[in-house]
C-alpha positions in Angstrom: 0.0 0.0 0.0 3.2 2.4 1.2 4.7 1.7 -2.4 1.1 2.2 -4.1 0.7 5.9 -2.3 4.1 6.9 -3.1 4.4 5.9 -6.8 1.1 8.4 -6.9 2.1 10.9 -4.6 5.9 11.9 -6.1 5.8 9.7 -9.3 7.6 6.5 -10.9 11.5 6.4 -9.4 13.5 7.5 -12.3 16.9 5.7 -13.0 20.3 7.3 -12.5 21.2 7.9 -16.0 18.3 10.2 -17.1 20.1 12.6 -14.1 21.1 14.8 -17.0 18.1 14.9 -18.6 16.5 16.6 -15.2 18.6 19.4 -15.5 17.3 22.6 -16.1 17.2 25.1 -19.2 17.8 29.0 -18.1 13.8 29.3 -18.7 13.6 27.2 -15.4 15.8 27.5 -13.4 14.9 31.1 -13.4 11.6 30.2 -11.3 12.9 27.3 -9.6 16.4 29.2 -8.3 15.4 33.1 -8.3 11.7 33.5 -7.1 13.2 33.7 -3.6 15.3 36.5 -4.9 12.4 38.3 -7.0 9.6 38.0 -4.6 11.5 39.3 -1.7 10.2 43.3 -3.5 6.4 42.3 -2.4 8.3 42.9 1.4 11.5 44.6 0.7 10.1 47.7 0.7 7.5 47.5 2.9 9.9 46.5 5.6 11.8 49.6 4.8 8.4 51.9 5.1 7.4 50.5 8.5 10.9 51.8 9.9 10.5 55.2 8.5 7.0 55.5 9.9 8.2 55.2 13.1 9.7 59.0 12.8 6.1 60.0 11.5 4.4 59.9 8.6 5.8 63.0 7.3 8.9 61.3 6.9 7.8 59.4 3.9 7.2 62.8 1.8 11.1 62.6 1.7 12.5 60.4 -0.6 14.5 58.0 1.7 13.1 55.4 0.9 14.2 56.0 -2.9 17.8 56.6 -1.4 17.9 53.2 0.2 16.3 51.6 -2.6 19.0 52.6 -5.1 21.6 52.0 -2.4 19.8 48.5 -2.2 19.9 47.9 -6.2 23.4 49.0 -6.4 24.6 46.4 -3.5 23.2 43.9 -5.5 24.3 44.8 -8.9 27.9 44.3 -6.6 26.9 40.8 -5.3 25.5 39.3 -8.5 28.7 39.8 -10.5 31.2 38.8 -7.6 29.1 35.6 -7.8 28.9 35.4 -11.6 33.0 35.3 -11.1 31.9 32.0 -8.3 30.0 30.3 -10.3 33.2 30.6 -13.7 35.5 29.5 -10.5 33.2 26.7 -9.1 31.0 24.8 -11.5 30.8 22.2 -9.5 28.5 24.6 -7.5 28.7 25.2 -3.3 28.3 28.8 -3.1 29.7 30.3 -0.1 30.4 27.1 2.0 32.7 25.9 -0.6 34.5 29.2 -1.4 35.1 29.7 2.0 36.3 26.5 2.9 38.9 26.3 0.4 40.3 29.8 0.5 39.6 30.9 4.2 39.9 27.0 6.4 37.2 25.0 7.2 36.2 27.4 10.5 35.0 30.0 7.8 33.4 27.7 5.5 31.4 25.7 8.3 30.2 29.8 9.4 29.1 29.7 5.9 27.1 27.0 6.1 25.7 27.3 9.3 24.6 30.8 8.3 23.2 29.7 4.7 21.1 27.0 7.0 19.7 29.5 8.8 19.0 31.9 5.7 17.4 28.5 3.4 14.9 27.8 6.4 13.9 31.3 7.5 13.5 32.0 3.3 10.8 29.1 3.8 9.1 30.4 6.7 9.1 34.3 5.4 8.0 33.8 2.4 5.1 31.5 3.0 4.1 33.5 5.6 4.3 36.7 3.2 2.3 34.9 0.4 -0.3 34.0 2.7 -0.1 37.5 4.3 -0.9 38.6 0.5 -3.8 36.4 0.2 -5.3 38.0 4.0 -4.7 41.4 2.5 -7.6 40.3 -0.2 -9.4 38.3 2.1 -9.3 39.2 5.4 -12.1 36.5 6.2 -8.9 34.2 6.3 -6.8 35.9 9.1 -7.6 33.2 11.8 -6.2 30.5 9.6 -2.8 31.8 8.9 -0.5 29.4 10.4 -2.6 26.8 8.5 -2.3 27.7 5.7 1.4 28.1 6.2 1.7 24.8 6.7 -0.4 23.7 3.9 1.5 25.4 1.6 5.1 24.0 3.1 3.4 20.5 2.4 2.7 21.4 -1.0 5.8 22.5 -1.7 7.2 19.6 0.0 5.4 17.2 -2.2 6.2 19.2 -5.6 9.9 18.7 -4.7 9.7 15.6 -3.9 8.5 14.6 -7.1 11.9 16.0 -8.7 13.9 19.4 -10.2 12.4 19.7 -13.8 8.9 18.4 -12.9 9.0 21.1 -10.1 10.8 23.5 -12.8 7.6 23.1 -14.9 4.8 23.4 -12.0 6.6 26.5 -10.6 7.6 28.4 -14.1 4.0 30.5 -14.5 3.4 31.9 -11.2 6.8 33.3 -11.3 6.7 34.8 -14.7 3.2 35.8 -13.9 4.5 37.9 -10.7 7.3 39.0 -13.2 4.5 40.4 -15.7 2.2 42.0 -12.8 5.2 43.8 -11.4 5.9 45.3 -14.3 2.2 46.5 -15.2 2.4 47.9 -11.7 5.0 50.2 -12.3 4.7 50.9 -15.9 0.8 51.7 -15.2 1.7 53.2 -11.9 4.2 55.5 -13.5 2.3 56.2 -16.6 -0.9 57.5 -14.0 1.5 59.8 -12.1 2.6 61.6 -15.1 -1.2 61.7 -16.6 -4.1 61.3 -14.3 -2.2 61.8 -11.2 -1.7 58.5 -8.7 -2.2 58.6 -4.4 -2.8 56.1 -2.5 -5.8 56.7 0.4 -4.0 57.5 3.7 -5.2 54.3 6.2 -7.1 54.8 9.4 -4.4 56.5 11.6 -5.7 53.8 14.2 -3.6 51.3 12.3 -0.5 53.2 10.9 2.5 52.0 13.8 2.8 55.1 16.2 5.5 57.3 16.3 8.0 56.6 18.7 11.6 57.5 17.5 13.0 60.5 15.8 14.6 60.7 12.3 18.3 59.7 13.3 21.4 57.9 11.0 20.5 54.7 13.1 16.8 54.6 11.7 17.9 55.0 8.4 21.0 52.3 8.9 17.8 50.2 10.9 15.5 50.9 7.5 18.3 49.8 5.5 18.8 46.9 7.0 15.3 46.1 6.7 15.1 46.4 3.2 18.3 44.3 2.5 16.2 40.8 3.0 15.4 41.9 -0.7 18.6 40.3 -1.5 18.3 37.2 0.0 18.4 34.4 -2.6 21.2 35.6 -4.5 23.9 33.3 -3.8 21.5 30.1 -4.3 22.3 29.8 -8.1 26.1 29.8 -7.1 24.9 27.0 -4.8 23.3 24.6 -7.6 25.4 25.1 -10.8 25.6 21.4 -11.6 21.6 21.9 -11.5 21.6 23.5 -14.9 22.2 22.2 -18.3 25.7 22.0 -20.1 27.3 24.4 -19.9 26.8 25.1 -16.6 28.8 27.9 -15.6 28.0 30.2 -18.4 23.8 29.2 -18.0 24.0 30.1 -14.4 26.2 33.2 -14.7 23.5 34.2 -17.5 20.7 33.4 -15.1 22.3 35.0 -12.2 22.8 38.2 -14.7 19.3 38.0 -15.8 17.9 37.5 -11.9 19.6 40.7 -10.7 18.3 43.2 -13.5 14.2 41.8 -13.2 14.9 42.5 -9.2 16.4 45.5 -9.3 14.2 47.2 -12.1 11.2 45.9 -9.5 12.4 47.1 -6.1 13.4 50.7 -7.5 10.3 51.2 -9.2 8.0 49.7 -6.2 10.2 51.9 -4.3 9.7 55.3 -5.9 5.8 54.1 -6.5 5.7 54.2 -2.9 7.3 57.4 -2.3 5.8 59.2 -5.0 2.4 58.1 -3.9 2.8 59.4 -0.3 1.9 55.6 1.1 1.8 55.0 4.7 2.6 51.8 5.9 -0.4 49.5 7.5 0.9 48.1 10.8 1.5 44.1 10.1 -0.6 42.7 13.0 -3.4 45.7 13.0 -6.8 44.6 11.6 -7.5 45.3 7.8 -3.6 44.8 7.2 -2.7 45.1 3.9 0.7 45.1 2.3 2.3 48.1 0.6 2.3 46.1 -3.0 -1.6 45.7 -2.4 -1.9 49.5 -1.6 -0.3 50.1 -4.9 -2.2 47.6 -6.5 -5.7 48.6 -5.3 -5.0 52.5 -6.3 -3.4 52.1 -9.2 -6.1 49.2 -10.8 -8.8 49.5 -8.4 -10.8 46.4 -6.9 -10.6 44.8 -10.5 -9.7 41.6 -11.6 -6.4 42.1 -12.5 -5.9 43.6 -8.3 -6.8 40.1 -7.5 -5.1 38.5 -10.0 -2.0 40.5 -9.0 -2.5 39.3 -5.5 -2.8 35.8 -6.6 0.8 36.2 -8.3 2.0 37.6 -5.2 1.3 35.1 -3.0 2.7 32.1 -5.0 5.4 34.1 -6.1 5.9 34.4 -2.2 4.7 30.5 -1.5 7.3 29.4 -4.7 10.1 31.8 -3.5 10.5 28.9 -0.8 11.2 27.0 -3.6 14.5 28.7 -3.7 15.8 27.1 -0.4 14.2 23.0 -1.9 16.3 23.6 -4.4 19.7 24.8 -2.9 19.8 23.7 0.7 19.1 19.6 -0.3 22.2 20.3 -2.3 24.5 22.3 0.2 23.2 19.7 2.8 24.6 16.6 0.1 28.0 18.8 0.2 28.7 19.2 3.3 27.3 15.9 4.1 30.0 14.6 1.6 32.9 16.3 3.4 31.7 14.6 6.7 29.8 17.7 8.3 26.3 16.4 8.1 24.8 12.8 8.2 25.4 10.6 5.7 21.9 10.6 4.7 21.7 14.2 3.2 24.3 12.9 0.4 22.1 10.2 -0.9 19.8 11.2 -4.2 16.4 9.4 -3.6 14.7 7.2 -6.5 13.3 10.9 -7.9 16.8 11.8 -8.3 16.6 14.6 -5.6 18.2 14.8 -2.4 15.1 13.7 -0.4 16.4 13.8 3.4 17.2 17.2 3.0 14.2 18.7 1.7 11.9 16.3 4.6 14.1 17.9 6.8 14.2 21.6 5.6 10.4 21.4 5.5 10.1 20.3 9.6 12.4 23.4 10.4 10.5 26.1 8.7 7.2 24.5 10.0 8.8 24.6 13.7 9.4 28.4 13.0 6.2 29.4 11.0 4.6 27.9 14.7 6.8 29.5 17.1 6.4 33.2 15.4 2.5 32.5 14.4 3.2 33.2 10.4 4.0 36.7 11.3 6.7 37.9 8.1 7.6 41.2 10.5 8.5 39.0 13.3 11.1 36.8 11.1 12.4 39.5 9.1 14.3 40.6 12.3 16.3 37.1 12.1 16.4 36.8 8.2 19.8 38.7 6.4 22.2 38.2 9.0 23.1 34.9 7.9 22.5 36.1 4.3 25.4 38.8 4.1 27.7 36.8 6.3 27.5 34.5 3.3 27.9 36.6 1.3 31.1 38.3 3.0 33.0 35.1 4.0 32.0 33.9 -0.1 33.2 37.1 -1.5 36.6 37.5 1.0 36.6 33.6 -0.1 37.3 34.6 -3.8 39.7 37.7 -3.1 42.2 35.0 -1.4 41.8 32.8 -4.1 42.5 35.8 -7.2 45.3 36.4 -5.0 46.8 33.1 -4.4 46.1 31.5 -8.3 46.2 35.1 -10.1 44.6 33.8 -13.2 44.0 36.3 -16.1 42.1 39.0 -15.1 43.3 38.3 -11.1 43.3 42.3 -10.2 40.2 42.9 -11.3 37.9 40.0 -10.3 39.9 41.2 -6.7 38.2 44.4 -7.0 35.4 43.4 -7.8 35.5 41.2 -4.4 36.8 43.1 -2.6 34.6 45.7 -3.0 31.4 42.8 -2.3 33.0 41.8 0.8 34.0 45.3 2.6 30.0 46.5 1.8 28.3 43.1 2.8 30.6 43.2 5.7 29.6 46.6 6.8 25.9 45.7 5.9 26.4 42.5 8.5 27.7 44.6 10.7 24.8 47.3 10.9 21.9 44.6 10.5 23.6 42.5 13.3 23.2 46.0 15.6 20.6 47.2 14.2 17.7 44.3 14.5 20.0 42.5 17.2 17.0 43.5 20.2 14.5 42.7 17.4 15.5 39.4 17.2 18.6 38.7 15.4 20.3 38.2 18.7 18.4 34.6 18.0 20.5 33.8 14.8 24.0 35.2 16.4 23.6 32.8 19.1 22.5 30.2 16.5 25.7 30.2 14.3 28.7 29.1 16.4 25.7 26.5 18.1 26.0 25.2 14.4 29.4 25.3 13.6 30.1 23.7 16.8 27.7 20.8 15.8 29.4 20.9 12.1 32.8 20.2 14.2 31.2 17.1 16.5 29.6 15.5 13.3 32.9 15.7 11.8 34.9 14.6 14.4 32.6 11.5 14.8 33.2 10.9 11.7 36.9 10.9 11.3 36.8 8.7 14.8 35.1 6.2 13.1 36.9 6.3 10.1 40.1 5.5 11.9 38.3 2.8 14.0 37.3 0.8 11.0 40.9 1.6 8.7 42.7 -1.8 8.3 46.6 -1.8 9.1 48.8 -5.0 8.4 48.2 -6.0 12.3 44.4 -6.1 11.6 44.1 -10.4 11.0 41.2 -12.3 11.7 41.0 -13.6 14.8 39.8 -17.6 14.9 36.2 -17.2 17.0 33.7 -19.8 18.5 30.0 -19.3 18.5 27.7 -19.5 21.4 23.7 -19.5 20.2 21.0 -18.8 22.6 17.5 -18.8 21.5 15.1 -16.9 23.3 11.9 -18.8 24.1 9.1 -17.3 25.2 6.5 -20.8 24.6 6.7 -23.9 22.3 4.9 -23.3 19.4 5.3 -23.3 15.2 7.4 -19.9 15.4 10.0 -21.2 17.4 10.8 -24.2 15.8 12.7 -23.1 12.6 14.6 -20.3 14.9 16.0 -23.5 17.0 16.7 -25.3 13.5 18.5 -22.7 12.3 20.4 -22.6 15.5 21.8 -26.1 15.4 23.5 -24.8 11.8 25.5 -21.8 13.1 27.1 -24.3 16.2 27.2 -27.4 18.3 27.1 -25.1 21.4 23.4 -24.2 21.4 20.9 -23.0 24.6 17.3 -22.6 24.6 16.7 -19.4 27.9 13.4 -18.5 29.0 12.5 -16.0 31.3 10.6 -17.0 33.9 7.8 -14.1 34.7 5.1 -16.8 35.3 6.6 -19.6 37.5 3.0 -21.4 37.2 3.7 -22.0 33.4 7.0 -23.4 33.5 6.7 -27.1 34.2 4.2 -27.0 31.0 7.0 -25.4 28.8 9.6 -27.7 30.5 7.2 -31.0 29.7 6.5 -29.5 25.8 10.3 -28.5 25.4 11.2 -32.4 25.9 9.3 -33.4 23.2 9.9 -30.5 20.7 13.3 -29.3 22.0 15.7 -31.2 19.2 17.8 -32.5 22.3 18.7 -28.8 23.0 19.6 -27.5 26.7 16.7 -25.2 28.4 18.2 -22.6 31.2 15.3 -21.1 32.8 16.1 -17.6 34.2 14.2 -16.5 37.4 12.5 -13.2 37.1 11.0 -12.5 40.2 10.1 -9.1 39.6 8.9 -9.9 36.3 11.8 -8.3 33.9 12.5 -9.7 30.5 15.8 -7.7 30.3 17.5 -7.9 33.7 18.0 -11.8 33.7 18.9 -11.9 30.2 21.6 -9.1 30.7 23.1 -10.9 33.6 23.7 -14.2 31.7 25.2 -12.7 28.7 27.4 -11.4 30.8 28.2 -14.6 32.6 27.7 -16.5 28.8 30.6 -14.0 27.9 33.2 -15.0 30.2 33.0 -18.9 30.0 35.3 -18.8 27.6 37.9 -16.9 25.4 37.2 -16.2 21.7 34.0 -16.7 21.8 31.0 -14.8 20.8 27.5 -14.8 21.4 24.7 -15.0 19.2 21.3 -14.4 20.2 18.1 -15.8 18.1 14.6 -14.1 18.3 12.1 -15.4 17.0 9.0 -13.2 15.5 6.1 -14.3 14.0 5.1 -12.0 11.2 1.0 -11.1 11.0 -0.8 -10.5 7.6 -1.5 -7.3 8.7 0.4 -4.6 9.8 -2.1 -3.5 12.5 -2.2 -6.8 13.7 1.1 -6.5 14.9 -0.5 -3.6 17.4 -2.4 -6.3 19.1 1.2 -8.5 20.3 3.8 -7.3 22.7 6.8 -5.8 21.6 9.1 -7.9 23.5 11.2 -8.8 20.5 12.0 -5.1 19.7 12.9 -4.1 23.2 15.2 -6.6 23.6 17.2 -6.1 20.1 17.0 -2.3 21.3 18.4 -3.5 24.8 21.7 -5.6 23.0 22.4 -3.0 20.0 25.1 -1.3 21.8 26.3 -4.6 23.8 29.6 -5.7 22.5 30.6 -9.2 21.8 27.0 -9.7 21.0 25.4 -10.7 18.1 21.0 -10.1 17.3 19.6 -12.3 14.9 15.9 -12.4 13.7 14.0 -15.8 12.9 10.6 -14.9 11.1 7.7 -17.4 10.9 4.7 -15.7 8.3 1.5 -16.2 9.7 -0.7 -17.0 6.9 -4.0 -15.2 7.4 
């Protein structure tokens, strides 16, 4: 039945060599790798409104917020081609972990991972919890089901990715160039009614507009700025899955990286001076009637039409897809780092879809743990979001200015610059949103990050430990063993008599033990194990208190030490129902006891089955 619901649910398993046939065309892996990148404008600049409020709503007739939304654009006109010069010098894809590790030790690039953890879950929780804030914005009626839906739409996504790249690639391609082409008519309609007809945007009820409570200072702007930066996050994923697009990969995902940065920054300056120019005030996030700034726009510049609502549809799968962004790129850092010996072995292995499964189950838990912990509220996340995103970025950027330096390949001083230049301004921009939002909540992440690293380390070290356990030297020759069998029997019946058959084929030295926890019973088994015991010794253990591991402990410990080179091997037998709830119905004896000997040395667990027929 398992194998029936998942052949439905995420499709036929697909054989190794059609991996290069899932790759991904540029007209893809646009959606699939950059929605996180270009829906971040449907919050960017709201986020940078609801700082500026807090000086008064006067402050928004200046054009700040046009000042930090070019200072934005041209920061990530910087970033995008330091990482185009990543992805020429790493085609085998990484991103910042990999970049760091190699140039700056493994200390930087396991802070580079640990931060891009943080920055792929909390990209899942914001921007579900934006896309369904878009959807509340058009009907409010849906408020009291927000972390629902959240986790609805994490599920979804879940189960799209699990079904593998392209055929994700395909179900995630319209909403994303449908957001594209209602951002656009935004601002080219927008911009053609504010030269014509005129454009405003209604002032909300002040009731609902966040109060005024600081005054206009160089630390509310740096705070604002700071805000608006999680418009960036997202960049560095397509440095992170190069080997996800089709030959040849480093000049399709430089050319989709190129292409990712204009769309966003055309959007988030012109969203930007929409905003300003129309003299639009902010709606408190957790006030009643919320709506988001790109639905303010929307609603005065097209009215209560269909194309509002079919905006706000694009919005919020834009937003719900933009999580899309971390499905695809943190599975694959995971299977890299995992690799190097920094994760579990699991998040290496491709499942039968030809994805990396384990990471995207587990990716999906985290963001559900925080969409429940912060009620699906985007303004409470934000606060936690782009410090791990420019520390990425820094540590990936200082990454490739040690590396021009140290190889000097053609063109070595410039792509240094250009580096160089990346690093000092995501540095500084860590720097003030690690200050800035650090009482807001980014405190959370700060303390998160060496928690991580330190984890990184422990795997790691486990790791190495047990490779040099199991690492055969010349001294490492078999040594000649007996075998001692001991079949646990609970009663005489069919199930037991193949497990003392097989027994009597692994060695002469073979003991039936049963644990005595009903004493009345015994002279029945000891009468029935005469006649169906195959000549084979009985030990009864006494159980007086009526525990089925204490006695059984004790004599494998005596059983040990009877001899030397000897080891012990215990048989239990299982009967197997039709059923798999019928299984409920028995005691799980059997499995407590295996779970009781796993980590006893010297000791060996064997299962004998009998299938129950009907």
């Amino acid at each position: 039945m398992w194998a029936v619901i998942r052949r439905v649910l995420f499709g036929s398993p697909l054989p190794t060599w059609r991996a290069v046939h899932e790759r991904l065309p540029k007209v893809l892996a646009l959606p699939i790798l950059a929605s996180d990148a270009l829906s971040s404008v449907a919050y960017g600049t709201e986020e940078i409104l609801l700082i500026l409020v807090l000086a008064g709503a006067v402050v928004l007739g200046a054009p700040f917020v046009v000042y930090i939304s070019a200072a934005i654009a041209l920061l990530l006109a910087i970033v995008a081609t330091s990482y185009r010069q990543t992805v020429h010098a790493y085609p085998s894809g990484g991103g910042a972990y990999i970049v760091a590790k190699d140039n700056l030790g493994d200390k930087a690039g396991l802070t580079a991972g640990a931060a891009l953890t943080i920055d792929y879950t909390l990209t899942v929780a914001v921007s579900i919890a934006s896309g369904v804030a878009a959807i509340i914005s058009a009907w409010p009626v849906l408020e009291p089901y927000r972390v629902q839906l959240c986790i609805g739409c994490i599920a979804l996504l879940t189960l799209g990715n699990m079904r593998g790249v392209r055929e994700s690639g395909l179900m995630f391609a319209m909403p994303t160039y449908l957001f594209i082409f209602s951002a656009f008519s935004l601002i080219a309609v927008g911009m053609y009614k504010l030269n014509t007809t005129g454009l405003t945007v209604p002032p909300p009820p002040s009731e609902v507009v966040p109060k005024m409570t600081h005054t206009l200072t160089l630390f509310l702007i740096l705070r604002a700025f700071s805000g608006g930066c999680a418009a960036m996050t997202g960049t560095e994923a397509i440095s992170n899955a190069v080997q996800a697009f089709r030959p040849p990969e480093p000049k399709n995902a430089a050319a989709t990286l190129a292409m990712m940065a204009a769309i966003l920054g055309v959007m988030f300056l012109g969203i930007g001076y929409l905003a300003w120019a129309t003299h639009l005030i902010p709606i408190d996030p957790m006030a009643k009637g919320y709506q988001t700034v790109v639905s303010q726009l929307g609603r005065a510049t097209f009215g209560e039409t269909w194309f509002y609502f079919l905006m706000q549809v694009a919005t919020m799968l834009i937003l719900v897809l933009a999580a899309n962004t971390s499905f695809a790129g943190f599975p694959r850092l995971a299977s890299i780092m995992a690799h190097d010996r920094f994760l579990p072995r699991q998040l290496y292995n491709v499942g039968d879809r030809l994805v990396f499964s384990n990471g995207i189950v587990i990716l999906a838990l985290m963001a559900s743990v925080l969409v429940i912990v912060f009620r699906g509220d985007t303004h409470s996340l934000i606060p936690l979001y782009a410090v791990g995103v420019f520390l990425s970025f820094t540590l990936s950027q200082a990454g490739m200015v040690r590396r021009f330096r140290r190889l000097k390949p053609p063109g070595w001083r410039r792509g240094t610059a250009i580096s160089g230049i990346g690093s000092i301004a995501t540095g500084i921009v860590t720097v003030v949103i690690a200050s800035t939002k650090f009482t807001a909540g980014a405190w959370i992440v700060i303390l998160l990050l060496p928690s991580f690293v330190y984890l990184f380390s422990r795997i790691h070290s486990h790791y190495i430990l047990l490779g040099n356990q199991l690492r055969l030297t010349p001294a490492d020759k078999p040594v000649p063993t007996n075998n001692t069998v001991l079949v646990l029997v609970p009663s005489i019946h069919k199930g037991v008599l193949p497990a003392l058959e097989y027994a009597r084929t692994l060695s002469k030295d073979v003991r039936g033990i049963h644990i005595e926890v009903d004493p009345e019973s015994t002279p029945i088994l000891e009468e029935r194990w005469d006649a169906w015991g195959m000549g084979i010794p009985l030990i009864i253990l006494e159980s007086p208190y009526r525990s089925l591991l204490k006695p059984l402990l004790d004599y494998l410990e005596e059983a040990k030490h009877e001899r030397e080179n000897y080891v012990i091997t215990v048989i239990v037998p299982e009967f197997v129902p039709v059923k798999w709830w019928h299984k409920i119905l028995h005691n799980q004896s059997g499995f407590a006891i295996k779970f009781a000997l796993l980590f006893r040395k010297d000791i060996i667990v064997t299962n004998v089955r009998y299938y129950l027929e009907r």
